[in-house]
Structures are given as structure tokens and as C-alpha cells.
C-alpha positions in Angstrom: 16.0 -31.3 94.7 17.1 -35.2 94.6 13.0 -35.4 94.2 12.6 -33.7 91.3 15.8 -35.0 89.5 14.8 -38.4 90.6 11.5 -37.7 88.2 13.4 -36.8 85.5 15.8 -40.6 85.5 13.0 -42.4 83.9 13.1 -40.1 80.8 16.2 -39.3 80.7 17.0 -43.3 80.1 14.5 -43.5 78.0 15.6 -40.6 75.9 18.7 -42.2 76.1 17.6 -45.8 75.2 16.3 -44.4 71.9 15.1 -41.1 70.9 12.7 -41.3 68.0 11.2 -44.5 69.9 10.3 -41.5 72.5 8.7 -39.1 70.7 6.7 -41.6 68.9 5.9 -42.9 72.7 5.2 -38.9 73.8 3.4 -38.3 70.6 1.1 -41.5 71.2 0.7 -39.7 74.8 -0.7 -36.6 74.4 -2.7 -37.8 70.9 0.0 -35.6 68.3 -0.4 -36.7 65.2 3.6 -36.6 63.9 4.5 -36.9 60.3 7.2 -39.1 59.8 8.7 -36.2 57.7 8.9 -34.4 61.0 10.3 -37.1 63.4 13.9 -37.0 62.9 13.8 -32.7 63.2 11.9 -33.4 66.4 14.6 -36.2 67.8 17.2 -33.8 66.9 15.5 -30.6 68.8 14.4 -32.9 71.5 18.3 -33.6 71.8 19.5 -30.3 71.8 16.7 -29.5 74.8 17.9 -32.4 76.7 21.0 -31.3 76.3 20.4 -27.9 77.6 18.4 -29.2 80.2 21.1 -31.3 82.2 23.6 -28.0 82.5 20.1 -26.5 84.3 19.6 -29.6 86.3 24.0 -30.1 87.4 23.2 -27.1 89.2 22.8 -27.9 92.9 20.6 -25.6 95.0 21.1 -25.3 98.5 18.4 -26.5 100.7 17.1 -23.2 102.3 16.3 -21.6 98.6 12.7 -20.9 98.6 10.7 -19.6 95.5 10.7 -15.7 95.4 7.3 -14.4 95.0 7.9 -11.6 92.6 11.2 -11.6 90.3 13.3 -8.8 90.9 16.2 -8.0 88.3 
């Protein structure tokens, strides 16, 4: 898992660093044309995401956890 949350650093300081200067970034990436009337609603989202996102990635997972081929309630 330190992989995988090793991939996420860069973003995560870059989110951190300033967030409407990465959506513009991610925006210019994948070629979305973002309205300015839209950014700050998208920096605020993005936020709530990320912050979502790091309770999901705190979570340590043991090392013999391997990916269950069919999801069984």
C-alpha cells in the first residue's frame, strides 16, 4: 500500500499548495473547458473529496489482503 499512497503525495501537495491553481492545471490536462463561474464550486467539491479520500487512504490494510473476485455482502 506505501505504493499507491506514495502516488497520491504529489497531488495531495499540490492540492494543498493551491486548489483552484489545480483544477485549472487538471482542467488544462484532460482539455475541460472550465468557466470561471464554475471554478470556485469545483475547488470547493474537490475539497470535500479530498477530504473524504484521506479517511479511505488512513486505513492500513494488512499485506496478505488480496482483491476478492466477486463481492459478497
Amino acid at each position: 500500500m506505501k505504493h499507491i499512497k506514495q502516488s497520491f503525495s504529489d497531488t495531495d501537495n499540490a492540492a494543498k499548495e493551491g486548489g483552484k491553481d489545480f483544477v485549472e492545471q487538471m482542467a488544462l490536462l484532460v482539455n475541460l473547458q472550465l468557466r470561471d463561474e464554475y471554478k470556485d464550486g469545483v475547488v470547493a467539491n474537490f475539497e470535500r473529496i479530498k477530504a473524504i479520500a484521506e479517511v479511505v487512504n488512513e486505513f492500513d490494510l494488512p499485506e496478505y489482503i488480496e482483491v476478492g473476485s466477486v463481492f459478497q455482502p
